[in-house]
N, C-alpha and C positions, 0 to 999 in steps of 0.2 A: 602269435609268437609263443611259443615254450620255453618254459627257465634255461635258462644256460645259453638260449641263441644272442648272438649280437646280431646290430641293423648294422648293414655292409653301403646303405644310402640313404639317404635323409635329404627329400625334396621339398619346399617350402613355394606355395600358392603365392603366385606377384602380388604384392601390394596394392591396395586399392586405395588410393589419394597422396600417396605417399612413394619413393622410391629408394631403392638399396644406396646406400652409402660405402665408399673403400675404408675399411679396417685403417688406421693412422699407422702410418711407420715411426712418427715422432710425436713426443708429447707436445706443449698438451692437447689431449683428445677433444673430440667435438661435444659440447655443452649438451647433456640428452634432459630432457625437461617432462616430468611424468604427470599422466592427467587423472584426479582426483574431483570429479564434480558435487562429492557430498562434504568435500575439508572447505575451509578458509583457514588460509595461511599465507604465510609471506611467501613471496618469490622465490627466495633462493632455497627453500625448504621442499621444493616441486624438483630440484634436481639429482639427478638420477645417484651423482656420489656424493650427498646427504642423508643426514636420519631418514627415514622415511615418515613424510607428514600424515599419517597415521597415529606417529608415537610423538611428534614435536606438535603437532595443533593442542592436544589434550593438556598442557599445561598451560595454555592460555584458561581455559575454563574457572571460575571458581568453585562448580559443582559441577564434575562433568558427569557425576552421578544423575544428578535435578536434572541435565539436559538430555543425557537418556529417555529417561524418562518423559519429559515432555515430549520427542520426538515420536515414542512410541505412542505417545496421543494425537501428534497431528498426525498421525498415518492411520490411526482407527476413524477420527474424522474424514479424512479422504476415502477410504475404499469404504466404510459402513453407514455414517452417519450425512456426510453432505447432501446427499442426492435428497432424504428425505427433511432436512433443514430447507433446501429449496421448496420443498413441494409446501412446507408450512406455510409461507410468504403466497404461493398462489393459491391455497385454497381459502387463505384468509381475505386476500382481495376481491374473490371471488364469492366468497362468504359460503364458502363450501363445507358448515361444521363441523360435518360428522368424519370426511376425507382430513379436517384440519384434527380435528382431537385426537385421531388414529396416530397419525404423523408426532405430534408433541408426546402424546404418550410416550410411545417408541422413544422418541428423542432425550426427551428428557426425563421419563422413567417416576413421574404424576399425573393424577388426576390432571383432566384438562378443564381450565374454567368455562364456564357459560354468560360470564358479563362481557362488555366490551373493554373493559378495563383492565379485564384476568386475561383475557384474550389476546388483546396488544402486547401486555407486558409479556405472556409467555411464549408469542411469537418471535422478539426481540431476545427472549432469556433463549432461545431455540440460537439462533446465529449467534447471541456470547461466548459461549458454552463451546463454540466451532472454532469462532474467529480469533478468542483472544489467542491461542497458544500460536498463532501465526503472524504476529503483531510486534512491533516496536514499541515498549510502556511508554505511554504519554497520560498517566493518570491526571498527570497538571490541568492537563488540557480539561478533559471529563471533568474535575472538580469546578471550573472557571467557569465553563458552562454554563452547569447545573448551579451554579451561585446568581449570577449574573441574569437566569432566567427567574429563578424563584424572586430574587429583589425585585423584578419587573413586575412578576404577577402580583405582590406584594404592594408595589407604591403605586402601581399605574396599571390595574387591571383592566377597564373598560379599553384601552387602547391598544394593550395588548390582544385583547381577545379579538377587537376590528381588527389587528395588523394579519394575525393567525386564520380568520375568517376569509381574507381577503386571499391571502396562499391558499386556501384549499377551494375556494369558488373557483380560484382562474383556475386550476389544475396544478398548480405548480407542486405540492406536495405528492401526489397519486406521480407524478414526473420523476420528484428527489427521488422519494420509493423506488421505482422501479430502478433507476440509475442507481442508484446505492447497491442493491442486489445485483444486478449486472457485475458493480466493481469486484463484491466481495467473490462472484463465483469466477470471474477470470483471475483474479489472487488466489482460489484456492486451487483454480486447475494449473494454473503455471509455478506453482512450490515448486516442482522439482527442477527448474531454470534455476530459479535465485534463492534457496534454500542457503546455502554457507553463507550468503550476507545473514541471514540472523541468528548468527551465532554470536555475533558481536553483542549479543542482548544477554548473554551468559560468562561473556569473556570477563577476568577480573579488574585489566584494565582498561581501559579503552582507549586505542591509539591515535596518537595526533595526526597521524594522516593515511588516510585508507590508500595510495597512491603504491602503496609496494604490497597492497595484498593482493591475491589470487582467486579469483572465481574462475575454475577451468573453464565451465561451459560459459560459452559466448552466444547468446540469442538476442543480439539487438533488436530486430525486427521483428520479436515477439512479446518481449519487453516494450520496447516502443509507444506501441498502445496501454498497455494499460500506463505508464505514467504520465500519458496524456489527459486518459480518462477521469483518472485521478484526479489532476488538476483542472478539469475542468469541473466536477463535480465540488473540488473544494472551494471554486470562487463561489459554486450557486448556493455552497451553506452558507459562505461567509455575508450573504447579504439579508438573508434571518439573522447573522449573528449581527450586523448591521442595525437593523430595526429594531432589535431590541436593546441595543445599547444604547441605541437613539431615542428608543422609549424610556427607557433609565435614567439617561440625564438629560431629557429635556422636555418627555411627556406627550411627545408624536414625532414620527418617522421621518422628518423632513431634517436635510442633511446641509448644516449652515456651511458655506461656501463664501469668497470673497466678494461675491455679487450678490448674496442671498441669502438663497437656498436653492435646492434642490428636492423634488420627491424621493424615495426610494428606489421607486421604479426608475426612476431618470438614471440615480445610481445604479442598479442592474443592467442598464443598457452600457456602460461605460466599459471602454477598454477594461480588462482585467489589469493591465500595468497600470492606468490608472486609476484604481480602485486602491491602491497598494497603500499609498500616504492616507487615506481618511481612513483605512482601517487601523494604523496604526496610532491612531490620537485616543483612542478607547481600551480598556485595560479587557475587555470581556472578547478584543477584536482584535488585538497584536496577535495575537498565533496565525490568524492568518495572513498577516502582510511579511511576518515572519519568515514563510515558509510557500509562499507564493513567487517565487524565483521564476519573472516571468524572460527573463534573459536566456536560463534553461529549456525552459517550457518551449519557445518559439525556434531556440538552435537545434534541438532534438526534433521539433514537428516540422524544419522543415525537411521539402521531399531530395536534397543530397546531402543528408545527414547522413553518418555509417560508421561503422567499425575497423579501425584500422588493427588488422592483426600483427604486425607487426611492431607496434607501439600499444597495445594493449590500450586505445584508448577508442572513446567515443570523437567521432569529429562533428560538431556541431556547428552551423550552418548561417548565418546574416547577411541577407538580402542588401544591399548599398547600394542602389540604382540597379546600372547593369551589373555590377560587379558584386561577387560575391566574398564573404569575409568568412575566414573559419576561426573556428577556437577549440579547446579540446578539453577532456573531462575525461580521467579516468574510470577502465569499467566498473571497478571497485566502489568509486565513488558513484557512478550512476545506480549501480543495482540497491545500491545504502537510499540516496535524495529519493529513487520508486519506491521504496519499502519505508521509509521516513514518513514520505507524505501518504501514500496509502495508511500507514496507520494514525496519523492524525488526522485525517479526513473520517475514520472510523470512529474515533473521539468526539469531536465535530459533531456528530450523528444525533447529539444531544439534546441541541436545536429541536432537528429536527422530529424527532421522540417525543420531546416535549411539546410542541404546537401540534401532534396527533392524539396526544390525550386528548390536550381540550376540548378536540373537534370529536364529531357526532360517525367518523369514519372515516375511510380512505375518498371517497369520490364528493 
C-alpha cells in the first residue's frame, strides 16, 4: 500500500475457540476481561474498562525495582544455567569427576573441590544458587532444622549416626536424592504456569485472602503433579525429621504411643494423615504437620478433580462410599499451597544434607 491510499475492506480470519459477539445497542456493555499470564492482580483489574494491570499490579510491589531484577535472574537460570545444574547431581552420583568439576566451574564460577565434603557441599551450593530465586522464604524452617540436627549430633551422636547409617543401607537416601531433584527440575520447567503466584514474595502487603486474585493461565492438570509430588516427598523428609527428634528427646527412634511404642519404620508405613498429630508434639517437627494438608492432598489427587472455569476454582474431590462429595479451592489459592509447600519441602532438604555428610556417599 502507498501513502495516501485508504483500505476500502478489512476482513478478519474466524476465531479460533471463541466467537463474534453483536455490538450492544444498550448499556451496559458486555464485561470483556483481558489475559495477562506474567501479572497477579485482583480481578477486577483484568477488565477491559480499567487501568490496565500492567500499571495497577506495580504498586503492590515494595521494590518493583529488586523484582525486576530478580526475575531477570530466574530467566538466566532457566535458558543458561539449569540444564548444567542438573548434569552436576548426575555426575556426582555417578562419581564422574572430571564431567562434575567442568559443570560446577561453569556454574558456579570456582575452583571445584577434590574432597567429599568440598564436593557435596558444592553440588548443593550448584542447585541454591538456581533454586532460591524461585522459592517462597521459609528461612524459619532452614534455621529449625539445622538447630535441631546439630543438638542431636551433639547430645546423642552414636544413635544418630545408626539412625543415618540405616537410611543410607536401605537406599532410602540415594531414593530422597533422586526425588528431590525430579521435584526441583519439574518446578523449574513449569515457572512459566505459576510464575505471578510469587510475586506475592515481593508484594508490600500481604492479602488476607488470595480468593480475588488472578492467575490468567489455568493448567491444573499440569500443576496437579507436581503438588502431589511434593507432598509426597515432604512426608518422606518428615520422618528423618522424626527420628531425629526422637533422637533428641529420648535417645532412640522409637516413637511412644498409647500402647507403647512404635519403630520408626512402623511410623513410615503410616497413613500420611496419620502421621499428622505425632509430628506435631515436636518443635523440630511442627512444620510439617503444619503444612501437610492431607484433606487437599487426597481432593486434588483424586482422578475427578478439575477446574471449573467458570468459577475460577479447583473442585476437589471425596470418595463417601459410592458417593462422591466435592469441595472447592480457589485457583489462586492452589497455585500459592504448590509453591508454599514446594518450597518448604526445599527447606526441609536439611535433613536430608545433613545425614549425607555424615555418610561415606550417595549408595
Amino acid at each position: 500500500m502507498r501513502m495516501g491510499e485508504t483500505v476500502s475492506e478489512i476482513a478478519f480470519d474466524p476465531p479460533v475457540n471463541a466467537e463474534w459477539i453483536e455490538a450492544p445497542d444498550t448499556f451496559p456493555a458486555p464485561v470483556f476481561v483481558t489475559f495477562h499470564p506474567e501479572i497477579l492482580e485482583y480481578r477486577t483489574a483484568f477488565q477491559v474498562d480499567g487501568a490496565s494491570p500492567f500499571v495497577t499490579a506495580v504498586h503492590h510491589f515494595a521494590d518493583y525495582e529488586d523484582f525486576t531484577k530478580h526475575e531477570s535472574m530466574r530467566k538466566l537460570v532457566r535458558t543458561r544455567y539449569w540444564e548444567a545444574v542438573k548434569r552436576t547431581a548426575v555426575h556426582y552420583e555417578r562419581q564422574q569427576w572430571d564431567l562434575w568439576a567442568m559443570e560446577v566451574e561453569q556454574t558456579l564460577g570456582e575452583s571445584a573441590e577434590t574432597s567429599y565434603q568440598g564436593r557435596l557441599k558444592q553440588t548443593f551450593e550448584c542447585f541454591d544458587y538456581s533454586l532460591r530465586w524461585f522459592l517462597l522464604e521459609r528461612e524459619d524452617i532452614w534455621r529449625i532444622v539445622g538447630e535441631q540436627y546439630r543438638d542431636t549430633m551433639l547430645s546423642h551422636p552414636r544413635q544418630l549416626e545408626d539412625f543415618v547409617e540405616a537410611l543410607r543401607t536401605s537406599g532410602r537416601l540415594i531414593s530422597l536424592w533422586r526425588q528431590i531433584n525430579g521435584l526441583h527440575d519439574e518446578l523449574i520447567s513449569t515457572y512459566h504456569i505459576w510464575m505471578p503466584i510469587l510475586q506475592l514474595r515481593y508484594w508490600r502487603h500481604q492479602p488476607s485472602s488470595l480468593r480475588d486474585l488472578m492467575v490468567s493461565d489455568k493448567r491444573f492438570e499440569e500443576l496437579k503433579p507436581l503438588y502431589l509430588a511434593a507432598f509426597e516427598l515432604f512426608a518422606r523428609l518428615s520422618v528423618i525429621g522424626m527420628g531425629v527428634a526422637l533422637i533428641r528427646a529420648n535417645g532412640n527412634t522409637d516413637l511412644p504411643t498409647k500402647k507403647g511404642s512404635m519403630s520408626i519404620w512402623d511410623f513410615e508405613a503410616m497413613d500420611n494423615a496419620a502421621k499428622v498429630p505425632h509430628l506435631s508434639r515436636y518443635g523440630g517437627t511442627q512444620h510439617f504437620s503444619a503444612l501437610m494438608d492431607t484433606k487437599l492432598r487426597n481432593g486434588i489427587g483424586h482422578n475427578a478433580a478439575h477446574y471449573d472455569v467458570a468459577r475460577d476454582e479447583i473442585v476437589c474431590v471425596r470418595a463417601k462410599g459410592a458417593a462422591l462429595q466435592e469441595w472447592r479451592i480457589s485457583y489462586a489459592d492452589f497455585c500459592y499451597k504448590m509453591l508454599d509447600l514446594a518450597s518448604a519441602t526445599y527447606f526441609s532438604e536439611a535433613f536430608l544434607r545433613a545425614a549425607l555428610r555424615q555418610t561415606a556417599g550417595l549408595t
